[in-house]
N, C-alpha and C positions, 0 to 999 in steps of 0.2 A: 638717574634724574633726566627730564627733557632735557632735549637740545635747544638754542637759540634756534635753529630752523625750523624744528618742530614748534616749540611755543610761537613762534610768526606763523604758522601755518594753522594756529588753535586763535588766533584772534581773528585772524581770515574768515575763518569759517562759522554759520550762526552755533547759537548755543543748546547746547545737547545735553541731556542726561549726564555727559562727562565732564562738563565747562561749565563753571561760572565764573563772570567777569563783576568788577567793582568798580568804585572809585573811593570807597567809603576803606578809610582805616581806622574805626571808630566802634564798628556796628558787632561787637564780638558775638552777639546770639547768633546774627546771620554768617559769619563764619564758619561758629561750629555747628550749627543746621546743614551748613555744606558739605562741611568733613564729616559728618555723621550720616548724612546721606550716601554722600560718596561710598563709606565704609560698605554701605549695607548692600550696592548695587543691585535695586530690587531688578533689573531685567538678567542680570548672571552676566552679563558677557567677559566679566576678568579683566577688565582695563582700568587702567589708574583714572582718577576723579583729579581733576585741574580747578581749586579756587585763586582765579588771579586779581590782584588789587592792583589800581593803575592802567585801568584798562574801561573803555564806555563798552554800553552796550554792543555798539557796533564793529566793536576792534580797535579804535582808535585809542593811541595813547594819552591818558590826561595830564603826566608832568609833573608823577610823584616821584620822590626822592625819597627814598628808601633808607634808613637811619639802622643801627644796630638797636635800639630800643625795640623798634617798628619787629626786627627780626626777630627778636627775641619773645617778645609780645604774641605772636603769631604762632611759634614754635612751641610756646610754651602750651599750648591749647591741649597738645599731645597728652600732658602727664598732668593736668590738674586738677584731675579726678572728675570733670564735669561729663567726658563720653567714655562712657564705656558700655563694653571691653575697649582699652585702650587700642586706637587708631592705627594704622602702620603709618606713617606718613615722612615726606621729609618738605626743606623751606630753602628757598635759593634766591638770589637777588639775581634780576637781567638789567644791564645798565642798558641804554637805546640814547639816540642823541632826543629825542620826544621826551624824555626820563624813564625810571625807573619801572621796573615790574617785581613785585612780589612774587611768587607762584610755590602754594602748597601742594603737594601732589600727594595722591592720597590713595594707598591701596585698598583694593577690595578687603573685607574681612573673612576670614575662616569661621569666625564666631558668631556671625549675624544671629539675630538682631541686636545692633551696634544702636544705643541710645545717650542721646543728649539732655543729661537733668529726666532722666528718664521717660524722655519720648521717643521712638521711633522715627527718625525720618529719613524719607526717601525722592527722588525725585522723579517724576514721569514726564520725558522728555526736557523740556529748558523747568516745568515748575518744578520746587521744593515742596511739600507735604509732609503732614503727620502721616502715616502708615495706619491702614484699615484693620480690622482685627484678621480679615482674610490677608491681606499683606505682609501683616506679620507671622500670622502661622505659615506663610510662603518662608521666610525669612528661617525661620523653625525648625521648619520641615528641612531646611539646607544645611543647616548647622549639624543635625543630625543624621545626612545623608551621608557625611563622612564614616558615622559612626554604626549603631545597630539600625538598621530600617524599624518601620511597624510590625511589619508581617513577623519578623523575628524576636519582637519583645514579649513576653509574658500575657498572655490575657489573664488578669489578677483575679478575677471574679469567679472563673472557669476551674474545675478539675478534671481528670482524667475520664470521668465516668459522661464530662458532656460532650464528647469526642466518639466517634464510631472505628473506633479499634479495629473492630473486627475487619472494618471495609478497608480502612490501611493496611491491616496484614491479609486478608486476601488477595485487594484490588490494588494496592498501591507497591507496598514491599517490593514484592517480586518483577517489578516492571524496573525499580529504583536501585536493587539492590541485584546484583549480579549472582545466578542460584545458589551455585557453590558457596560464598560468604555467606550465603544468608543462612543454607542449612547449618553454618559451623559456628554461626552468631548465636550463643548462649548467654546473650547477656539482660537484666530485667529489660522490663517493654521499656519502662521510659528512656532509659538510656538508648535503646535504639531508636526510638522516635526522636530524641534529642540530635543521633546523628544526622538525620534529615532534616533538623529544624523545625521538628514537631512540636518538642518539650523544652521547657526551660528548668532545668533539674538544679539550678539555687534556689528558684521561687517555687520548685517544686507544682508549675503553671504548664497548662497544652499553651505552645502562643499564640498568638493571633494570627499566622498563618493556619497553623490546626482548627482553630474553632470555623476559618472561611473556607476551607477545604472538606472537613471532615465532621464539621458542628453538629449535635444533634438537632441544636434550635439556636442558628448564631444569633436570631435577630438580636435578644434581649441582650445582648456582648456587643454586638456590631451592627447597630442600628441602620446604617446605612448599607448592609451589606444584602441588597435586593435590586432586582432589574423589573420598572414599571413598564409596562408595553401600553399605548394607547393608540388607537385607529380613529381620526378624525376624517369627517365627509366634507372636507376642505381643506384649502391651501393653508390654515393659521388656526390658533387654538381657540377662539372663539367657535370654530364649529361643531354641528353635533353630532357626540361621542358615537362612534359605532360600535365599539370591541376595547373590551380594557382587561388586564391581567397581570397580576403581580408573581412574580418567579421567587420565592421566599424558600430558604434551605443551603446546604453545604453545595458548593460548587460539584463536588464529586456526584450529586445525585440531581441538580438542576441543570447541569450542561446540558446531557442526552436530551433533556425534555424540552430545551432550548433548540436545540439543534431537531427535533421532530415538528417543534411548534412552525420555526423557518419555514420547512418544508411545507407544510398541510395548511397554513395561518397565514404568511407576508405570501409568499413565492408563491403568483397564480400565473397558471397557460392555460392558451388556447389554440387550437387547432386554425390552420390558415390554410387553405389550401393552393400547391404553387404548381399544379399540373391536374390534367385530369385523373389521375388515379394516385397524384403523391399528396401530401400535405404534410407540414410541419407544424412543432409548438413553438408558438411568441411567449415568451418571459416578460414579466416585469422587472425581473431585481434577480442577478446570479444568486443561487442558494450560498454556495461556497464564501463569496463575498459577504454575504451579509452575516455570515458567522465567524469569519476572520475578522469584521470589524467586532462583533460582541464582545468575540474574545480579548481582542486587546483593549477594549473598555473595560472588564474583569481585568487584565492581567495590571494594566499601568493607574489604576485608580488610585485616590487618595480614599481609604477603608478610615479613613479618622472625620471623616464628614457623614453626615447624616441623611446625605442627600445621594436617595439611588442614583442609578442607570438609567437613561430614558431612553425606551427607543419610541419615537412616534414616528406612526405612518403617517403620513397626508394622500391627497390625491396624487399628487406628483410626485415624492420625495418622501425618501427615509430621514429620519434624522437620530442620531447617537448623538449623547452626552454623560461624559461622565466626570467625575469631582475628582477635579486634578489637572493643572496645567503640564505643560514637557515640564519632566524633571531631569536632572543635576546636569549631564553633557549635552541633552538635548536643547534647542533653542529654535527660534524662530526662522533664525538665517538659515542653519543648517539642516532642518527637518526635510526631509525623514532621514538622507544619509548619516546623521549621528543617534545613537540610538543609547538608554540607558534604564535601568530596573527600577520602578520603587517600590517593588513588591518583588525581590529576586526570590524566594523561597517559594511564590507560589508562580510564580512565572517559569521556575523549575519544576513543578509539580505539570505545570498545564504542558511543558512540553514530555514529559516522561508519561503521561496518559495518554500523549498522543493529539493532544490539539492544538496547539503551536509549535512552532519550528526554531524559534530565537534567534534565528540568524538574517533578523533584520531584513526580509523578505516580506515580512504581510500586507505592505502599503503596496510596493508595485506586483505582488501578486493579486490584490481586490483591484488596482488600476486595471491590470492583463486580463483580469474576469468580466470586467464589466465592459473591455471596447471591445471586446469579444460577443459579448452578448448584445451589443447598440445601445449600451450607455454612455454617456456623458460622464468622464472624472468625476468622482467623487470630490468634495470641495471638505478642508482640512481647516478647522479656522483653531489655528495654535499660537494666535500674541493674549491669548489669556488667562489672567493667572490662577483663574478659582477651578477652570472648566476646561473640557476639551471638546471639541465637537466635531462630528463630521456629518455632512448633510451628502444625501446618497441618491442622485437625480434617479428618476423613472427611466426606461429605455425612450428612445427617441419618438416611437411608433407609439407607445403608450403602454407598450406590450411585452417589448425586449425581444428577442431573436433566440435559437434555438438552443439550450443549455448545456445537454448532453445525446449521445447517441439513440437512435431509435430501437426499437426492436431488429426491425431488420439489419440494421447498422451492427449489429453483435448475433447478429445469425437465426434470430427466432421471429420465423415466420409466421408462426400459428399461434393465438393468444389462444388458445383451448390447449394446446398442447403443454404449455406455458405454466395453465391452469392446472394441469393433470399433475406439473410436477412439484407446483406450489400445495398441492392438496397431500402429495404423499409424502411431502418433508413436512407439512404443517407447518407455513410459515404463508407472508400472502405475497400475490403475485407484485405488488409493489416493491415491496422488499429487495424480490430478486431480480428487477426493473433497474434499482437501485444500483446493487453491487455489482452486475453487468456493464452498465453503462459508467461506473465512474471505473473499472478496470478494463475500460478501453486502452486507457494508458498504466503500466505495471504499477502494483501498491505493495507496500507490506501490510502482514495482518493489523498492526497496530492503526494505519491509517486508514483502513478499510472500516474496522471497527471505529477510531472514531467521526468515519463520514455516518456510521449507520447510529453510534451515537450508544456502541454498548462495551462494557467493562470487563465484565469475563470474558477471558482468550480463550480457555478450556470451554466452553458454555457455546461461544460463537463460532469455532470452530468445529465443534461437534453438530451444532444445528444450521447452519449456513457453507461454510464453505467446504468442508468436505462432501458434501452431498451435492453439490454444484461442478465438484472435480469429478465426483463418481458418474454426474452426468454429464459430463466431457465440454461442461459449458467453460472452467475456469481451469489453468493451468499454469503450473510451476514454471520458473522463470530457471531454478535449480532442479531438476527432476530426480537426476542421481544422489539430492542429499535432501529430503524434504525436510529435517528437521534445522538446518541451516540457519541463523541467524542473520545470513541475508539473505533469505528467502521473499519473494516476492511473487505476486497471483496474476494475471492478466485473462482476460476474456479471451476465447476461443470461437473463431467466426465459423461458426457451425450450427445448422440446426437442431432444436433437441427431438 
């Protein structure tokens, strides 16, 4: 229970979200509107709820005498069926030589949403409120954060056949599942899909991490599960449209095209030249960045709203938004050093393909991308509860600063030469522009593959990078053991 130093130091102070004061020992709706509030602490922070009687708005005592009826009356709010789930709460008398102070103190609940005569209330800031139908499904969504996520319940409508099997036991399996277990795993499909959190094998359902992952067609299942891109020729969305395109499909087969459209579609350069025989490219937007933000829009979304992904261009600024505020440990104060899942099944999947890292690194790795390239931070607006947004300044110039490595910068002098050996591997000179330049610094295959944005290991290591070692451009970081699992590639400053 408070202390008498702490309750003086709660009248002191104005009133918050955590505090309400009275003078009324009469008014029992607004009591238990309080305690019911309290209970549900719609911002999360896990601090007890203070209703005190005897007390003005401003801290002053008013010269209540505090009776055991009065106590009783008060306490009794707990168990009389009016809030539920029932409250944690407890009830304490503070004598003062001013008089008395009542003080209910009142814990968060576990079971939100906590309702009074069956309404939700909650407080924002000093007001008391009914609770939004988004507020409430905030409240929902928390109650349940303890227990199964989304991503891991059943998609009830779904069976196995609307799911791409084949591309989890090709593409995904073998990445998730360490080889040897996987050859000696005889067990039906569902069940191993189940171990991964594919299947729900009581409902006999793919879950709804399988159908966002692996869907043949999630929309009509997961209606909100698409990323709108718009390019507007202004600063605001009154402007008119340039470029508009919707990303509709399983995650497994819409990332790579995400991650080419980045490239070819937002991320433009230009040539500047800073000598007489050198020049460089100005960037608008690090490519890398702007796919670590996509991705943690897919990975941290609320998949139970109906409302895509947006990313729109303007003239000046990118902007990401996706449905869903921080969830469970994450908060305001502490963003980004506290980090939490509400989609951990597919937030496991996106780092086992290779495009996430999960170790709470992708905010100040897009910071370190973009003051690198002459952007301005990124700006995180996270006190809200339906949405997340980050808006994603232009580079300073208008242009951004130089990306990655040149040609010459990885050794190849000659774009004919370049040409010659883009034409006998069959693949095109961008491409190996590409994997050159972001193995300036050492990669594994898997993150090479997913800068380039492709799935098959066997596929892309037969068509890309062993033909890139055979022409002495790319080189083992382990040579004596190339099949090594910590093998990793890095560019060779040579010409071809």
């Amino acid at each position: 229970m408070i202390t008498r130093e702490e309750l003086l130091g709660l009248l002191a102070s104005t009133e918050t979200y955590r505090i309400e004061r009275t003078i009324s020992t009469t008014n029992m709706d607004k009591f238990c509107e309080a305690i019911c509030a309290f209970s549900n602490d719609l911002p999360n922070s896990r601090k007890n709820g203070y209703l005190i009687l005897g007390a003005y708005d401003d801290g002053t005592i008013s010269g209540l005498k505090v009776d055991d009826a009065l106590m009783k009356k008060i306490a009794a709010i707990r168990s009389d069926g009016n809030i539920l789930p029932i409250p944690v709460m407890s009830v304490e008398r503070f004598d003062f030589p001013e008089g008395d102070l009542l003080v209910a103190e009142v814990t968060p609940s576990f079971q939100p949403p906590v309702r009074y005569r069956g309404r939700t209330f909650v407080r924002i800031g000093p007001r008391r409120d009914i609770a939004t139908e988004d507020e409430e499904r905030i409240l929902i969504e928390r109650r349940t954060s303890a227990a199964a996520t989304f991503d891991v319940l059943p998609c009830m409508r779904a069976s196995l056949s609307d799911i791409h099997v084949d591309k989890i036991m090709e593409g995904y399996l073998p990445k998730a599942i360490d080889a040897d277990i996987l050859a000696d795993d005889d067990r039906p499909i569902k069940e191993q899909l189940a171990s991964i959190g594919l299947f729900d094998l009581e409902s006999d359902r793919p879950t709804n991490a399988a159908m966002i992952l692996f869907g043949k067609n999630p929309f009509p299942f997961i209606p909100g599960h698409y990323l709108q891109f718009v390019q507007f020729d202004g600063d605001d969305n009154g402007s008119e449209i340039l470029n508009e395109r919707a990303f509709r499909g399983c995650l497994f087969d819409v990332l790579p095209q995400i991650n080419t459209f980045v490239d070819y579609t937002i991320v433009k350069s230009r040539p500047v030249p800073i000598s007489t025989l050198q020049e460089k490219q100005l960037i608008n937007y690090p490519a890398d960045a702007v796919r670590e933000l996509i991705l943690n829009a897919y990975m941290h979304r609320d998949y139970q709203s109906n409302t895509p992904i947006r990313l729109y261009q303007y003239r000046d600024r990118l902007e990401i938004m996706n449905a869903g505020g921080l969830y469970g440990k994450a908060r305001p104060e502490n963003f980004p050093n506290a980090n939490d899942y509400r989609n951990p099944v597919i937030a496991g999947a996106l780092k086992i393909l290779g495009y996430v890292n999960m170790f709470n690194r992708g905010i100040p790795r897009v910071k370190n991308l973009m003051r690198a390239n002459g952007n301005p931070d990124p700006v995180f607006v996270v006190d809200q509860i339906t949405h997340f947004n980050v808006i994603v300044p232009q580079s300073h110039d208008a242009s951004g600063t130089k990306s990655g490595p040149s040609r010459d910068q990885v050794g190849i002098k000659s774009v004919s030469s370049l040409q010659d050996l883009a034409d006998k591997i069959k693949v095109s000179v961008n491409e190996i522009d590409k994997i050159l330049g972001y193995c300036q610094k050492e990669h594994s295959m898997n993150e090479i593959m997913a800068y380039l944005g492709y799935a098959s290991r066997t596929k892309f290591s037969r068509k890309y990078v062993k033909p890139l070692i055979d022409a002495g451009l790319l080189v083992l970081t382990i040579p004596d053991k190339p099949n090594s699992r910590l093998q990793k590639y890095r560019t060779r400053n040579t010409d071809v």
